[in-house]
C-alpha positions in Angstrom: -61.5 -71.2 12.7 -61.6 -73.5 15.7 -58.2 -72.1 17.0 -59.1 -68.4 16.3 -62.7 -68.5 18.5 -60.5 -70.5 21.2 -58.2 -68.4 21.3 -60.5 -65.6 21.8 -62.6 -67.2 24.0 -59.2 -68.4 26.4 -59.5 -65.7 28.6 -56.3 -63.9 27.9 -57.3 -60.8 26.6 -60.6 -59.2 28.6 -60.5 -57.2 25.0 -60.6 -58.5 21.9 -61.6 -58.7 18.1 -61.7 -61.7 15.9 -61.9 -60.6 12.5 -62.5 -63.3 9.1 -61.2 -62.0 5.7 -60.5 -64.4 2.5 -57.0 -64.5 3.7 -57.6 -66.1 7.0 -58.5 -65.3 10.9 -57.1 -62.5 12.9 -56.9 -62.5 16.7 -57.0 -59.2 18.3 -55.7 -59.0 21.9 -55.6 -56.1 24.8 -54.5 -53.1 24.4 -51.6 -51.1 23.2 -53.2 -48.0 22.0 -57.3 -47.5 21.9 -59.2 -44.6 20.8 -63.0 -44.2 21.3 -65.0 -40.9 19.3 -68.3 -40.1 21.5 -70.4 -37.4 20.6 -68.6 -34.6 22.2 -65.5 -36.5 23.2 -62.5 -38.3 22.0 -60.3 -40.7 24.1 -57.0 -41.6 23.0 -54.5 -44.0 24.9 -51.3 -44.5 23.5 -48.0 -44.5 25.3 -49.5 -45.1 28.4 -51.3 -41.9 28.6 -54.9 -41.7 28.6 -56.1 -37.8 27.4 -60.1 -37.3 26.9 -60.9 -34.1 25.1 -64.2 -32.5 23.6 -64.0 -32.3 19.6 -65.7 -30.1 17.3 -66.1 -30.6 13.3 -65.4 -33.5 11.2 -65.4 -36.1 14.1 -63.3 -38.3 12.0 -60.5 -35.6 11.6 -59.9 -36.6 15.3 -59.6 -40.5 14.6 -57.0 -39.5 11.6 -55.0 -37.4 13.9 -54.6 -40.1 16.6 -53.1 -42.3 13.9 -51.0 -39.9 12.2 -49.3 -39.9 15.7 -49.0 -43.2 16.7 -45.1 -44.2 17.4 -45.8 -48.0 16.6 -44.1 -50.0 13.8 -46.1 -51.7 11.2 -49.6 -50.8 13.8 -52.9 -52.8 12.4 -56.4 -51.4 14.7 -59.0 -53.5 14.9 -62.4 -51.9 16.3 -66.0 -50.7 15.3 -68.1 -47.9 14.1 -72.3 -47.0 14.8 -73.9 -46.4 12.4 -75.0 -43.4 14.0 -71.5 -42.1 13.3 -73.3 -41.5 9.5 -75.0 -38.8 11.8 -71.9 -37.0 13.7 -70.4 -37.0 9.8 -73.5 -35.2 8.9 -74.0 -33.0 11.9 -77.3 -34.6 12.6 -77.8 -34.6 16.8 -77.1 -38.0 18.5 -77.3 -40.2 21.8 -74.2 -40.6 24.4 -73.5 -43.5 23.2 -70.0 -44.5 21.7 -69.6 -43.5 17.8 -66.5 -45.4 17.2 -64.0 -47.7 19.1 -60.4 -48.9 17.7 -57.5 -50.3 19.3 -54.4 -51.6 18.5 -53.8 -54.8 20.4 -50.8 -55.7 22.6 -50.7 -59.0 20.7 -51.9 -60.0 17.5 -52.4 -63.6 16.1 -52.9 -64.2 12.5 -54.1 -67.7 11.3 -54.4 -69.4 7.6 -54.6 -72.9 7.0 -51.9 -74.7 9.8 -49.7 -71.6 9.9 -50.0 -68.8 13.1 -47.8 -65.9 13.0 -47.9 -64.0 16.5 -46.6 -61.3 17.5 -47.0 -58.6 20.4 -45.1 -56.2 22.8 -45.3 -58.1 25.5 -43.3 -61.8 25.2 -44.7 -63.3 28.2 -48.3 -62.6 26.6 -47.0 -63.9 23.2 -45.7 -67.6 25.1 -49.0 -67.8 26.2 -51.1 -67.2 23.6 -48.5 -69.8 21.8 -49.7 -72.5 24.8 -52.8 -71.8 24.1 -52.9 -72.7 20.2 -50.4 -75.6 20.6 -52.5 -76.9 23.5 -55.7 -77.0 21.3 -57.5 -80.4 20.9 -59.0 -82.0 17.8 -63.2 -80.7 18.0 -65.9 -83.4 16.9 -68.6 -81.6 18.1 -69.4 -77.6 18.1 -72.6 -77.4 19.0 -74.4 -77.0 22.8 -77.8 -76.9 23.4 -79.5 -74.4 21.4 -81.5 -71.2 22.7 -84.9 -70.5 21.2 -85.9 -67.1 19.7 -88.9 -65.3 18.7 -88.4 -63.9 14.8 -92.1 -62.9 15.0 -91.1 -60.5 17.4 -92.6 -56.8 16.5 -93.5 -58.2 13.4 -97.5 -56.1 13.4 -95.1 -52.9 14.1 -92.9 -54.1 11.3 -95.4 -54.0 9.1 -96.7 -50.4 10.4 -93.2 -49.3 9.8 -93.0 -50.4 6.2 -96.2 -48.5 5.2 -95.2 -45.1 7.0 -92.1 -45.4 5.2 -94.0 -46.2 1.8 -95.8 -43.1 1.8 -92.7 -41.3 3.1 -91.9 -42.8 -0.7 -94.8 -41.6 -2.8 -94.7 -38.2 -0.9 -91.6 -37.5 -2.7 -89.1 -37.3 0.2 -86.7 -39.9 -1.0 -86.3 -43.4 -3.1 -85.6 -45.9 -0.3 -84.9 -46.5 3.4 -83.8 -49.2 5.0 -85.9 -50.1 7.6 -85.3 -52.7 10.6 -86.9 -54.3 13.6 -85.3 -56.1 17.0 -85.4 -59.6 18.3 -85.0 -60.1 21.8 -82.8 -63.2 23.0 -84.2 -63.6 26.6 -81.5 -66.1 27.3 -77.9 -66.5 27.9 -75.6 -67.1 24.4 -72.0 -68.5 24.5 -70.7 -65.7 21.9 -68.1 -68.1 21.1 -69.9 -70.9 20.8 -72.5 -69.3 18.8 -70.2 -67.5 16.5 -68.8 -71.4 15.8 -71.8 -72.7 14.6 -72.7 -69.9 13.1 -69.7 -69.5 10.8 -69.9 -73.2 9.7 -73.7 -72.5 8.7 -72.8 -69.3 6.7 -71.3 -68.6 4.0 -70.6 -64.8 5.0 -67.6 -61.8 3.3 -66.2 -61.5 6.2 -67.2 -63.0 10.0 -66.4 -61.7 13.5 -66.5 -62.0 17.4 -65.6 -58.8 19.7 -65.8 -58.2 23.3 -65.1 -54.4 23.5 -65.9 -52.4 26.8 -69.3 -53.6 27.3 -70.3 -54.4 24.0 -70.3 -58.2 22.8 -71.2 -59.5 19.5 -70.6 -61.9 17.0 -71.6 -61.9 13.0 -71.6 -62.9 9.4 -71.3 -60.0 7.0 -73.0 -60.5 4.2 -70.8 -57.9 2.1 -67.7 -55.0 3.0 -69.0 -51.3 3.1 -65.2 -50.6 1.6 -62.2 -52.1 1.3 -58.8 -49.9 0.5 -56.0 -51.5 -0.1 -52.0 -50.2 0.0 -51.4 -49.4 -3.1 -54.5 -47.1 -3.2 -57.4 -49.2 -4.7 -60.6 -49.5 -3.1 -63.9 -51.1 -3.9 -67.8 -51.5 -1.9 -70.0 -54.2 -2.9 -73.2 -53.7 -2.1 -75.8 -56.0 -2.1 -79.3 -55.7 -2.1 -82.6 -57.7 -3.2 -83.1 -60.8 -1.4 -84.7 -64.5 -1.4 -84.5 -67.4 0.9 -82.0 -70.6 0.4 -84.0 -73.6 1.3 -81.7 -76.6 0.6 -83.5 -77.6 -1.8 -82.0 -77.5 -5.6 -85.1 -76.7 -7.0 -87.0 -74.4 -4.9 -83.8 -72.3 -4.5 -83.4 -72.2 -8.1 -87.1 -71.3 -8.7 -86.2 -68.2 -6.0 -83.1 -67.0 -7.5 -85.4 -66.9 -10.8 -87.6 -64.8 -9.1 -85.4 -62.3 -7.6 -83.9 -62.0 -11.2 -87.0 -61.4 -12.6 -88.6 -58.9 -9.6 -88.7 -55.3 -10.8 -89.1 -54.2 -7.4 -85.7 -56.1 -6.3 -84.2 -55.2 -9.1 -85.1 -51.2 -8.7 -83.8 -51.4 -5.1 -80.1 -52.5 -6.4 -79.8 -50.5 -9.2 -80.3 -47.3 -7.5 -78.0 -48.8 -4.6 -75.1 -49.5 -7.3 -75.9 -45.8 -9.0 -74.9 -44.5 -5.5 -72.1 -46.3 -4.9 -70.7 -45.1 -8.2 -71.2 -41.7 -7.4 -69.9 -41.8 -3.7 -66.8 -43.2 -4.5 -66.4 -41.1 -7.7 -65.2 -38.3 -4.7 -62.0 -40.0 -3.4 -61.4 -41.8 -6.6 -59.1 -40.2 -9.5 -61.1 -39.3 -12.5 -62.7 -41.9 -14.6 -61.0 -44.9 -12.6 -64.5 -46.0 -10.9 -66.5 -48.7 -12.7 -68.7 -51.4 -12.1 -66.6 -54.7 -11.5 -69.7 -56.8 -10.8 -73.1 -56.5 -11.4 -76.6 -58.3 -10.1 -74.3 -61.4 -10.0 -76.5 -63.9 -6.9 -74.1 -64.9 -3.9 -75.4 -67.2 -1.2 -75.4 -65.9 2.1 -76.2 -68.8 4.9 -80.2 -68.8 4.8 -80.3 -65.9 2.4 -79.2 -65.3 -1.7 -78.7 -61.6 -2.9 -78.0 -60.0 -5.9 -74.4 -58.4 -5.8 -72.3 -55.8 -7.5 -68.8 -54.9 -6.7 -67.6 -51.4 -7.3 -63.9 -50.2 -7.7 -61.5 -47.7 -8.4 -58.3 -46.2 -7.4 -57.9 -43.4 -4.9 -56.4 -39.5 -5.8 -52.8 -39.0 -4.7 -54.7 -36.2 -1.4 -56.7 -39.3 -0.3 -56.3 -41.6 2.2 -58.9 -44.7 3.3 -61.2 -42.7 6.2 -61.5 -40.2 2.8 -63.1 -43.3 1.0 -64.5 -44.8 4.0 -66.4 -41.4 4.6 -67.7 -41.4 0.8 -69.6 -44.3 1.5 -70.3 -44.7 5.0 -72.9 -46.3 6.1 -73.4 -48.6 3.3 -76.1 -47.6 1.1 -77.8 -51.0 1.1 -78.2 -51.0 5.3 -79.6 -46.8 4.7 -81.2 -45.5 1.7 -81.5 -43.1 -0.8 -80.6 -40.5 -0.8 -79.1 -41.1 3.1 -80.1 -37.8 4.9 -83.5 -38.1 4.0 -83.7 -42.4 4.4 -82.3 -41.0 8.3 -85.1 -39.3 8.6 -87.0 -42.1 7.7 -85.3 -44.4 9.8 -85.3 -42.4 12.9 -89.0 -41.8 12.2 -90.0 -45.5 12.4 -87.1 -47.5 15.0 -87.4 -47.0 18.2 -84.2 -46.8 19.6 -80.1 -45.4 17.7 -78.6 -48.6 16.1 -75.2 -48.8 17.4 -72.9 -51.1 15.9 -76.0 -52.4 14.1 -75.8 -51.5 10.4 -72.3 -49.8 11.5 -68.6 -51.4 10.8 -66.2 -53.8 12.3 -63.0 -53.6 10.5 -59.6 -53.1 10.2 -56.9 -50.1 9.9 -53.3 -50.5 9.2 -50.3 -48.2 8.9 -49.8 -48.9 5.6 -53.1 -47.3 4.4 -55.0 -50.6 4.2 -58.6 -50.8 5.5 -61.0 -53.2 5.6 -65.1 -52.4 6.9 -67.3 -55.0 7.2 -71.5 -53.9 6.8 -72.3 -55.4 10.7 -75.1 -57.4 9.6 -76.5 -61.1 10.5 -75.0 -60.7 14.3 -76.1 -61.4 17.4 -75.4 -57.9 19.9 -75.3 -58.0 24.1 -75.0 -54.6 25.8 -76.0 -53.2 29.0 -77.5 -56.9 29.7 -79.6 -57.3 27.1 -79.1 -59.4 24.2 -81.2 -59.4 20.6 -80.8 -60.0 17.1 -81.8 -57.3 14.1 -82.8 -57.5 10.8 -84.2 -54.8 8.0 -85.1 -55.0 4.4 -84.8 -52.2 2.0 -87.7 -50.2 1.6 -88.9 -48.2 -2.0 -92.2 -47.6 -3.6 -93.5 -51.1 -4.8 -92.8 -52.3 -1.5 -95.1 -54.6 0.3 -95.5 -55.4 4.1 -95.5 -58.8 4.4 -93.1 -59.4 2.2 -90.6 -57.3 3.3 -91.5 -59.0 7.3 -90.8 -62.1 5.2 -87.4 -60.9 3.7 -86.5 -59.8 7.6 -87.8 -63.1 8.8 -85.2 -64.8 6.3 -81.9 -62.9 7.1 -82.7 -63.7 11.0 -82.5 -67.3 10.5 -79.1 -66.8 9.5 -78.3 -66.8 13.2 -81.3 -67.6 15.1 -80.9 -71.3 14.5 -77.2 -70.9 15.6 -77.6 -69.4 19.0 -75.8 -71.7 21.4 -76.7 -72.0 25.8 -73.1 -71.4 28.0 -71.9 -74.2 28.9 -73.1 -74.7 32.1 -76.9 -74.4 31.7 -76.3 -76.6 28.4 -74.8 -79.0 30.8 -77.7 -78.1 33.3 -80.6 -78.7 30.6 -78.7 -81.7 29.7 -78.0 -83.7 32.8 -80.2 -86.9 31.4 -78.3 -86.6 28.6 -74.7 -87.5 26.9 -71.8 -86.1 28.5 -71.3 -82.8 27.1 -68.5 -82.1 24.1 -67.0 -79.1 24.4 -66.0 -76.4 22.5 -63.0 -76.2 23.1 -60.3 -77.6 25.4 
């Protein structure tokens, strides 16, 4: 963990992606071949050749092609999707903003236990990257000073949002929407840094840190939208219904209780599971879906859920962006049914999502794909720099406590956030001598 963030954090690659699975860390770094979907356009570089051309249709017909013609051995991309991307699939109008970014780095670094394997196109690049992870110190200390955050933020139009969205409910327009608000972080966060003490506070599916063309961010997904693997099997796991983790034995057992006995939390996952079934009952084979998991609780940092896991094998004609556009976005960060929890959604936030609620994952050439929900992060664009949050919303829901449920997934990160270096240093010039990071 330590050796992936430096690595990222080195200043090698002015692009990269960091990406946690069960298997280990993976460095993504520069680029060999990039493509990014906009609303009208789609920019593909590979060979050296930069081409930018309006699309029309299925936008992600136009990410398939550009890998079906990529002249790389053994490529793996590494990149994000908005979740307003759900909206292009759909035809629904969106902003300028970017839909979906991939790119296949010049070097990659993979790390598991005390093993690295590197490799690249570039050897000089590869050496250094080398240097850099043999050069690594032993880390005694991860943390800076902390930065402070508001999680009361918007918290009376929270609550406004939650009751238009209710009566959206019992007006018959759909079953549930998930519905979120925005923190502002009105100081500077090391994403590195952060994303270090984050990770060793969480307990999260997958993690990950990414510096991509003007977007930063760093997060602990609590659970994969899909995950397909070579030999054609693919599986979602939502999760949905919520209650705090205290540290304390009791209380968090009297919680978990709770959620297990809460008809509305319980509602809010069945129907989630009953759509997940269905969507990937379209790229599946015939009666190979079924329900791995069910309402089993896994600990998530500050949070506990109930979880399901959902699998089956994909048709011979289908390949993962078939199954990753059956479920896309995840049912438990939308609603149901979606088109109308978009609605919903756009009704009540004031502002498109972006990567929030979207993907970071994972494509390779051998038909592999892994796309983590893009929950529990901290985001920087454009200057600013905030946290988000949302709790699913259906019938029985109730203002306050679905504030509360948002307050509880925030402090997943909020107590993480970590000051650069040098206004740590600054704040702290009375103090110890700072411990760094990394060295």
């Amino acid at each position: 963990m330590v050796a992936a963030t430096a690595l990222a954090a080195s200043g090698l690659f002015s692009t990269y992606v960091l990406y946690e699975t069960e298997d280990g860390w993976s460095v993504a770094g520069g680029i060999a071949a990039e493509v990014i979907l906009k609303p009208d356009t789609v920019r593909c570089t590979k060979d050296g050749t930069t081409v930018e051309r309006p699309w029309r249709g299925d936008p992600l017909a136009q990410v398939r092609a550009f890998f079906d013609g990529l002249d790389l051995a053994d490529w793996r991309a590494y990149g994000w999707s908005a979740f307003e991307l759900a909206y292009a699939v759909a035809g629904r109008p969106v902003g300028n903003d970017v839909l979906l970014h991939l790119v296949v780095p010049r070097t990659e670094t993979r790390l598991s236990g005390d093993h690295a394997v590197v490799r690249g196109l570039d050897p000089q690049e590869m050496a250094l990257v080398e240097k850099t992870l043999t050069g690594l110190e032993p880390v005694t200390d991860a943390r800076g000073l902390p930065v402070s955050v508001d999680i009361e933020a918007g918290a009376g139009a929270y609550r406004d949002s939650v009751t238009t969205v209710v009566e959206r409910i019992r007006a018959g327009l759909l079953q549930k929407a998930v519905v979120s608000r925005i923190v502002p972080v009105t100081s500077d966060v090391d994403f590195p840094a952060t994303y270090l003490a984050g990770r060793r506070a969480n307990t999260p599916a997958r993690s990950y840190l990414l510096n991509m063309a003007g977007i930063q961010a760093l997060g602990f997904s609590p659970e994969t939208v899909v995950e397909v693997g070579p030999d054609g099997t693919v599986s979602s796991q939502p999760l949905a219904g919520t209650r705090a983790l205290t540290g304390d034995a009791d209380e968090d057992r009297r919680l978990r209780e709770n959620l297990l006995a809460d008809p509305k939390e319980l509602h809010e996952h069945a129907i989630s599971v009953k759509v997940a079934v269905d969507e990937l009952a379209g790229p599946c084979a015939p009666e190979t879906v079924v329900v791995q998991e069910y309402m089993v609780i896994k600990e998530r940092g500050s949070v506990q859920h109930l979880a399901s896991r959902v699998v089956g094998r994909m048709s011979r004609q289908a390949g993962p962006w078939d199954a990753f556009a059956a479920v896309f976005p995840a049912v438990t960060a939308s609603g149901v049914p979606k088109y109308p929890a978009y609605d919903a959604i756009s009704a009540v936030e004031p502002r498109e999502r972006g990567l929030y609620a979207g993907t970071v994952m994972t494509l390779a050439q051998d038909g592999s794909m892994d796309a983590a929900l893009a929950l529990r992060s901290v985001f920087r664009k454009n200057g600013e720099t905030w946290l988000q949050a949302g709790a699913g919303i259906v019938e029985q829901s109730v203002p306050e406590r679905e504030l509360e449920e948002t307050r509880e997934k925030l402090r997943c990160v909020a107590g993480c956030l970590v000051a650069p270096a040098a206004e740590s240093e600054a704040r702290a010039s009375d103090a110890a001598p700072d411990k760094r990071l990394y060295v």
